[in-house]
Structure formats: structure tokens, C-alpha cells
C-alpha positions in Angstrom: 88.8 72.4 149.5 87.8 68.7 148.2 90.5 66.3 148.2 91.6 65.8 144.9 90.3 63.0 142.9 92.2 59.9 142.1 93.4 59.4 138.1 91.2 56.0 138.0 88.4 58.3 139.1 88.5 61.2 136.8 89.0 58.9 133.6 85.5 57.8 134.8 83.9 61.4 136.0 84.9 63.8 134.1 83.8 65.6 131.2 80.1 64.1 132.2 77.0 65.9 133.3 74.4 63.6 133.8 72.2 66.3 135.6 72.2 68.5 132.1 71.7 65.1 130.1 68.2 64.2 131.2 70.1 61.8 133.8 71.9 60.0 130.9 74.9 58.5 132.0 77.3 59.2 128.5 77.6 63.1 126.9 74.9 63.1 123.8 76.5 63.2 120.3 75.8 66.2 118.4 75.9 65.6 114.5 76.1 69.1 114.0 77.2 72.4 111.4 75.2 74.9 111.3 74.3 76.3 114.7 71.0 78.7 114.8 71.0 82.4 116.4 68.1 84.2 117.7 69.1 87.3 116.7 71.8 89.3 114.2 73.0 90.7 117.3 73.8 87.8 118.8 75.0 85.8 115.7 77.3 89.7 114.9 78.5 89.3 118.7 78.9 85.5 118.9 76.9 85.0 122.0 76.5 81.6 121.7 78.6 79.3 123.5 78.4 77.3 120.2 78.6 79.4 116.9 79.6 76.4 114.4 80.1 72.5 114.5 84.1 73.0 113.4 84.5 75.2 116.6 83.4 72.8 118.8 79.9 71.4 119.9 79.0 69.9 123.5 80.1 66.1 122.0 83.3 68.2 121.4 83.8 69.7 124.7 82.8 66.5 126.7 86.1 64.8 125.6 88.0 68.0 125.7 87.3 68.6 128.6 88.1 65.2 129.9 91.0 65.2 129.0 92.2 68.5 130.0 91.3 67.1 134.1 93.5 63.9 133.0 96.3 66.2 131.9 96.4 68.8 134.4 96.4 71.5 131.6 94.9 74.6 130.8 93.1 73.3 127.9 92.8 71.1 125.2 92.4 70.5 121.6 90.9 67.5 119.3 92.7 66.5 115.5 92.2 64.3 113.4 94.7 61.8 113.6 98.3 61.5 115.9 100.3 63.1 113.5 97.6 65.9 112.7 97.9 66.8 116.4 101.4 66.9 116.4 101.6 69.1 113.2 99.2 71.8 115.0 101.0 71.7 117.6 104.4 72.7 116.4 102.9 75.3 114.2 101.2 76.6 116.9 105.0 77.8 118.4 107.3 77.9 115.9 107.9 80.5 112.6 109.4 81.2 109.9 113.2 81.3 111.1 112.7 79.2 114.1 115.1 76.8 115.0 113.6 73.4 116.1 115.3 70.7 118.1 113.7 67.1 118.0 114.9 64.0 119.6 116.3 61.6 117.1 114.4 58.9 118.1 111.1 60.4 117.7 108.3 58.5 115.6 109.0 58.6 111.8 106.0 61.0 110.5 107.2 63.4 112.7 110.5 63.4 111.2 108.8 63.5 107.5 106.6 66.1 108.4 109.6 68.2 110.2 111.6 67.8 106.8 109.1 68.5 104.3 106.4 70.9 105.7 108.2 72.8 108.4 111.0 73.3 106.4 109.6 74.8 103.4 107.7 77.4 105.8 111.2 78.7 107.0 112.2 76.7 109.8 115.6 74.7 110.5 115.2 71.5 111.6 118.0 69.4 113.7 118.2 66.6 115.2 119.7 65.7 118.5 120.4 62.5 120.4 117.6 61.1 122.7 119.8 60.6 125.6 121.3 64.3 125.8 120.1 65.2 129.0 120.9 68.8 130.6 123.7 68.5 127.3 120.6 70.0 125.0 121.7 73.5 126.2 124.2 73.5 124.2 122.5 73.0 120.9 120.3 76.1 122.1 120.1 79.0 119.9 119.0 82.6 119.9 116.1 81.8 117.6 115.4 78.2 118.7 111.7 78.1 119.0 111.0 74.8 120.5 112.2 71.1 121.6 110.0 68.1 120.3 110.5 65.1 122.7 109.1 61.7 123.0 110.3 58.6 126.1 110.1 57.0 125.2 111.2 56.8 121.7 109.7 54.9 118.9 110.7 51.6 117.8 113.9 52.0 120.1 112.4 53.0 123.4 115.7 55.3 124.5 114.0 57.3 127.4 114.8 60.7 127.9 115.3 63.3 130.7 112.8 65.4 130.1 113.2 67.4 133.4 116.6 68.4 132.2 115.6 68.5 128.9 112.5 71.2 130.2 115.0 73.2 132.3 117.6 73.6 129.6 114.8 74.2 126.7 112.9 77.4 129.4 116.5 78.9 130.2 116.8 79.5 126.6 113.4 80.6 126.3 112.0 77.5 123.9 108.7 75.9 124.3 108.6 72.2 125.1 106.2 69.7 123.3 105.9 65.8 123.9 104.6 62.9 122.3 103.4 60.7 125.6 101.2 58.2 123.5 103.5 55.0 124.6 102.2 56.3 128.9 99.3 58.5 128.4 98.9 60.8 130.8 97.7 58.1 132.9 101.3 56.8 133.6 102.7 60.1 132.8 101.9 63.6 132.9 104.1 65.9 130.6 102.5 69.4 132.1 104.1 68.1 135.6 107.8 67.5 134.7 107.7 71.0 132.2 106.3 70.4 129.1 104.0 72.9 127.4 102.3 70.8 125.0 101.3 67.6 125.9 100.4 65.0 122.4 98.9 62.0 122.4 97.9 59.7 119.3 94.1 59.2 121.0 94.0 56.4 117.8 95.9 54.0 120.2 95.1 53.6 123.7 92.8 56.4 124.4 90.4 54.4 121.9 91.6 51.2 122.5 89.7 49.0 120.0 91.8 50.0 116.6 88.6 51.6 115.0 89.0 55.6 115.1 91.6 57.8 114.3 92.5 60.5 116.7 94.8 63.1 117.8 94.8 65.1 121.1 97.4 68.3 122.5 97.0 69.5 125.8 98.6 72.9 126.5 99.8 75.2 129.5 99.0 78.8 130.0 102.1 79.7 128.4 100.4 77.8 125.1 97.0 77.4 125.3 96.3 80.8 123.3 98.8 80.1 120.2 97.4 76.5 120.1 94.0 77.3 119.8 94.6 80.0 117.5 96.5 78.0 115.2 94.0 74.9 115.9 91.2 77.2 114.5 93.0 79.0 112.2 93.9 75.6 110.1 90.3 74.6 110.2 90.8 71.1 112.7 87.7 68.6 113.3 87.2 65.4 114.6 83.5 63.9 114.1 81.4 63.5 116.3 81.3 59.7 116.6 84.9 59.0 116.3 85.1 61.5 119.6 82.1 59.4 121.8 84.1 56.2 120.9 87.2 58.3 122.1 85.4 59.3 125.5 84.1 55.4 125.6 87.4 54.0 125.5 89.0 56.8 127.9 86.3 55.3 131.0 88.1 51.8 130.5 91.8 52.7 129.8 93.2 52.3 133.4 92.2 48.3 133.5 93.0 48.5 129.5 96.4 49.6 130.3 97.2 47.9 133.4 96.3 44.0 131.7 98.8 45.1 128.6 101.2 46.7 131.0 100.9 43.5 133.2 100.9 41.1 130.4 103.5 42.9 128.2 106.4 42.8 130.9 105.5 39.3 131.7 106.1 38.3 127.8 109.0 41.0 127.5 111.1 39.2 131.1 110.4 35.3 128.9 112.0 36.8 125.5 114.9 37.7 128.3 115.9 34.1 128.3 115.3 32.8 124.7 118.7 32.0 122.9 117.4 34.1 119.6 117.3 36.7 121.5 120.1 39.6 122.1 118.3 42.1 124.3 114.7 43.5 124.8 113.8 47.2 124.8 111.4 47.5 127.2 112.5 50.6 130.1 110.8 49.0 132.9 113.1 46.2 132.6 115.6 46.4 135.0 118.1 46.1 132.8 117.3 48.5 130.6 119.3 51.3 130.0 116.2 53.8 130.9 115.3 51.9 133.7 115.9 54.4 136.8 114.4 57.2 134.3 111.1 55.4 133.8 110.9 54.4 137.9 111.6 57.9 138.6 109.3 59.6 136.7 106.7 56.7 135.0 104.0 55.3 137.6 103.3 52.6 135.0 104.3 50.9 131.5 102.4 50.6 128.5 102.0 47.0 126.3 104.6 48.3 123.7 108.4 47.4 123.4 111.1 46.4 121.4 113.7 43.1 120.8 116.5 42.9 119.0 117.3 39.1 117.7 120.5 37.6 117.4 122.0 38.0 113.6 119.2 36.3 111.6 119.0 37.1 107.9 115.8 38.9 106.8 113.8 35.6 105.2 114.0 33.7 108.4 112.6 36.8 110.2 110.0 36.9 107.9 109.4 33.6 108.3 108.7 33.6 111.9 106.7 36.7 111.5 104.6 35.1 108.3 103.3 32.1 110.7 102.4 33.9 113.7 98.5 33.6 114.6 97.7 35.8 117.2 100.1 38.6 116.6 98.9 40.6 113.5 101.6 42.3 111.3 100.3 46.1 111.2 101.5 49.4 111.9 99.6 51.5 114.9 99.4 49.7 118.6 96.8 50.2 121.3 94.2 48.3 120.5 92.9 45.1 122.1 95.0 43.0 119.5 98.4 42.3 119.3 100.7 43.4 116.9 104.3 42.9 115.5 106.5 44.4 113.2 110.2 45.0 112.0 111.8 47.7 111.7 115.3 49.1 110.8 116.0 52.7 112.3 119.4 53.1 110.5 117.2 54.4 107.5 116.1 57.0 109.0 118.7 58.3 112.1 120.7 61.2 111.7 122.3 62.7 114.8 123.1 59.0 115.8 123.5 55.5 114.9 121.4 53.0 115.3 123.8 49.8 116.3 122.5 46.4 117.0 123.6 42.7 116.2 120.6 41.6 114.9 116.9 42.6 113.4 114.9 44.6 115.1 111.2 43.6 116.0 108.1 46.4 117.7 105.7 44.1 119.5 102.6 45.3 121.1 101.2 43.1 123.5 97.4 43.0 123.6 94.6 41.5 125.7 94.9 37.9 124.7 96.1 35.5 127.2 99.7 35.9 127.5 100.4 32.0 127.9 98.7 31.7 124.5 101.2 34.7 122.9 103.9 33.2 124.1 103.0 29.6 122.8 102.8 31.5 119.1 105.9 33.3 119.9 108.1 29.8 120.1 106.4 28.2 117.4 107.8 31.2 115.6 111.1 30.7 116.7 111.2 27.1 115.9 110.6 28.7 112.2 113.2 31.0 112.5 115.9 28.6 113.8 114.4 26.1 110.7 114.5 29.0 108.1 118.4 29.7 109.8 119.5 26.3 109.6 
């Protein structure tokens, strides 16, 4: 057998085939619908390995599978955006009087699409603390379908045992589903650590340049089936040139995501020792409170994390988030820009509460030179302490 291949070198092999491209070095894209039979027997019996542009084309399958090698699953599909791919997914295992379990930390659309959608098809919702552990088993029902995790967790970055969590959710016979977009499966691989269905917002660091949107789930054996049935069944797409951008940025995301990872902690250990601020969210932080979670399971760290200020009122927060230059102020994160934002998570947590001193900021570190973030970073401090008095 040939020695496995490294993960730096299957984000840059697979999916191509060069030989079956004319020599081509990148998958052609297909702008395609309609795809032509030769016969009625063989349009009757589908023969084709393509029948229609919606069911996939060889642009399709390039990324697909891609990213089914990175993952270490049985297969995978493409949506249209994060939150499309994380809408398939949990109707792919879940019905009408399922009980679902999600972490309440988990990124906000979730939780809107959780207690709107899924809940007027029949399903109970509830919520549970991030940092339950092996305790999940004892929210377990008889008809709970599935767990929804994500470590870590948006805006607060709580990271979660998802080994336990795994273990507990299969005793009770529950499926498992993860949002990994903060590691990617390059840092983290769900499928290893017993997760069935594996999502990643492909809009962020899989593309890398903030100009596609993209979803991606990657699923066992126990899943693969009921996903794809529920992926075609719904009538899911992604164009063709939003997925070669996709595949483009996927060649370039291990020294994408070791510069933010690299430059994120070294901006993330400086807010440490600045008086405005009360602590920094970041898990592989020694201090953090995730901290041996992330090192036991994480090989790596994304450009994403959060810090909470000292008590500062709101206009004085806004005006050292107004002034800054480099750091944009706009919702999504992996791209090649930096980005900041506030946020308040007691509007939206349930199963627990969200305590903190002060404001909360999200900061995603991008590719600029971190000497030059951090120089934009005290000049907005100096307008907060000004705006403070």
C-alpha cells in the first residue's frame, strides 16, 4: 500500500486529473444544464455519469471530491452558502418529532433557522450548554434525532468535547453534525473524533478572498445516503465559477491559514497585556479555558477570536471601532482582510448566560502585517480611553 499522503499535499492533488484535462493543470469549468443522451435507453436508464447540471457536472465533482480526501469521509456535498449546508444537513437526519440538541453557543443563523424552519416541520428544539461534556447523556431522549456542535463556538469560542459529546450522542443512537468552519478540516477533522456530518462555511477560508458564497457537508457511511437524498431532493446548486474559485483557494489554504493562525495569536498574546482589556478568547491561549481541549484534539488555530474589554459604554466602543483603518467592520471572516465587530450574545443565549464585565469584540485577523494591525489597534484605544474620559 502507498503511504498516505500528507494534508499540505492532498489540498494540492486532489480532485485533479491533469491526464483527462489535455495536461491542464486546474479541473475545466462546465457552464452546464442540459446534458445530451445518445439514446432513450440510456436517457430512460440514466447511463450517463452526468444526467443534469443540478446533479453535478465534472467542475462539480472536482471540488467534491477534493474535499471528501481532506475530510476523510465517504462523500460530499456542495450548497449554496454556510448556512444552506447546515440546513441540508440537519434535514437530511432529523423528522417530524425528532428531538434536536444544539450547543448554545453555536452561530446565530443556526439558531434562527432551528427556531423557525425546523420547528414548524415537527421538530423540538433545545438548547444545551457548550461545555457539557459526557453530561449530554442526560438530555438524551428516546426520539432525539441528532446533536449540532460547533468548538469552537461563535463569537464566544467555548470549545467543546466533542469525543464525549460523540460517544454519549451514538449510545443513544443520535447522529452527530459539526460546524468546523473556525479549523477546517485542515486543523481538524470531525469524521475522526465521531462526527457524522462534517460543515463547513467554504465562503470563509476555503475561498479565502471574501468573493463567493459557499457551503460544504461531508458525511460518513452512516449519512452519506440520507444526505444526498435530501441534498437532491431540495434541488441544491452551486455555480460553476463560484466552485473553481472554491477549488483555487482550497490549493492555497494551508500557508493561508498558517500566516492568520501565526499572526492572529501573535496579535491575540499583545491584547493580553493592554489595560482596556479584561480577557481574550482565543483557545490556543494558554490561558484559555479550552486550552488543553484545542491541544488535544486541534493541530492548528484559525485567524478568528474574541476579547472582552473592560466596562466601556457603547459610544466609546464605537468610537474606537469607527476610526480603525485596516480592520473593516463586516460580518463573515476568512478572507485576506481583517475584520471586527461587536457583539452581545446575552440576546440570543438560552440554556446559559452570557457573563462578562465589559463589551464584547469578534476580530479576524487577516494577511496584513501584524505590526501594522496592531499600530491601528492602539490608535483605537487611545479613542476609546478619549471617548471614556
Amino acid at each position: 500500500m502507498p503511504t498516505p499522503l500528507r494534508p499540505d499535499t492532498v489540498l494540492v492533488t486532489a480532485g485533479r486529473k491533469p491526464a483527462e484535462n489535455h495536461g491542464f493543470v486546474n479541473p475545466p469549468i462546465y457552464h452546464a444544464s442540459t446534458v445530451l443522451f445518445d439514446t432513450v435507453d440510456a436517457m430512460l436508464e440514466r447511463r450517463p455519469k452526468y444526467v443534469y447540471g443540478r446533479r453535478g457536472t465534472p467542475t462539480t465533482e472536482a471540488l467534491e471530491t477534493a474535499l471528501t480526501e481532506i475530510e476523510g469521509a465517504a462523500g460530499t456535498v456542495l450548497a449554496p452558502s454556510g448556512l444552506a449546508a447546515i440546513s441540508i444537513a440537519l434535514m437530511s437526519c432529523l423528522n417530524a418529532g425528532d428531538h434536536l440538541l444544539v450547543a448554545d453557543s453555536v452561530y446565530q443563523p443556526t439558531r434562527h433557522f432551528c427556531d423557525t424552519v425546523l420547528i414548524r416541520l415537527g421538530i423540538e428544539v433545545e438548547y444545551y450548554d457548550p461545555l457539557i461534556g459526557a453530561g449530554i447523556d442526560a438530555l438524551m431522549r428516546p426520539n432525539t434525532g441528532a446533536v449540532f456542535t460547533e468548538s469552537p463556538g461563535s463569537q464566544t469560542f467555548e470549545m467543546q468535547d466533542i469525543d464525549a459529546i460523540a460517544a454519549a450522542a451514538h449510545a443513544a443512537g443520535a447522529v452527530v453534525l459539526m460546524d468546523n468552519t473556525w479549523a477546517t478540516a485542515l486543523f481538524y477533522r470531525p469524521l475522526d473524533h465521531g462526527v457524522d456530518l462534517s460543515i463547513q462555511a467554504g465562503t470563509k477560508y476555503i475561498s479565502g478572498h471574501s468573493d463567493i458564497m459557499l457551503g460544504t457537508v461531508s458525511a460518513n457511511e452512516r449519512t452519506w445516503k440520507a444526505l444526498t437524498d435530501t441534498h437532491g431532493a431540495t434541488g441544491m446548486c452551486v455555480g460553476p465559477d463560484d466552485i473553481y474559485l472554491a477549488q483555487r483557494g482550497l490549493r492555497t489554504l494551508s500557508v493561508r491559514l498558517d500566516r492568520h493562525m501565526r499572526s492572529g495569536l501573535e496579535i491575540a498574546r499583545w491584547l493580553e497585556t493592554r489595560p482596556e482589556v479584561n480577557r481574550v478568547l482565543h483557545p490556543a491561549l494558554p490561558g484559555d479555558p479550552g486550552h488543553k481541549l484545542w491541544q488535544r484534539d486541534f493541530s492548528g488555530a484559525s485567524g478568528l477570536f474574541g476579547v472582552i474589554l473592560e466596562p466601556a459604554p457603547l459610544d466609546a466602543v464605537k468610537a474606537m471601532l469607527d476610526g480603525l483603518d485596516l480592520f473593516g467592520l463586516g460580518y463573515s471572516w476568512g478572507g485576506y482582510e481583517s475584520l471586527a465587530i461587536w457583539a452581545d450574545p446575552r440576546s440570543y443565549r438560552t440554556a446559559t448566560r452570557w457573563e462578562a464585565p465589559g463589551p464584547l469584540l469578534r476580530f479576524h485577523i487577516g494577511l496584513e502585517d501584524p505590526a501594522d494591525l496592531i499600530a491601528d489597534l492602539e490608535a483605537g484605544f487611545a479613542r476609546l480611553a478619549a471617548a471614556v474620559g
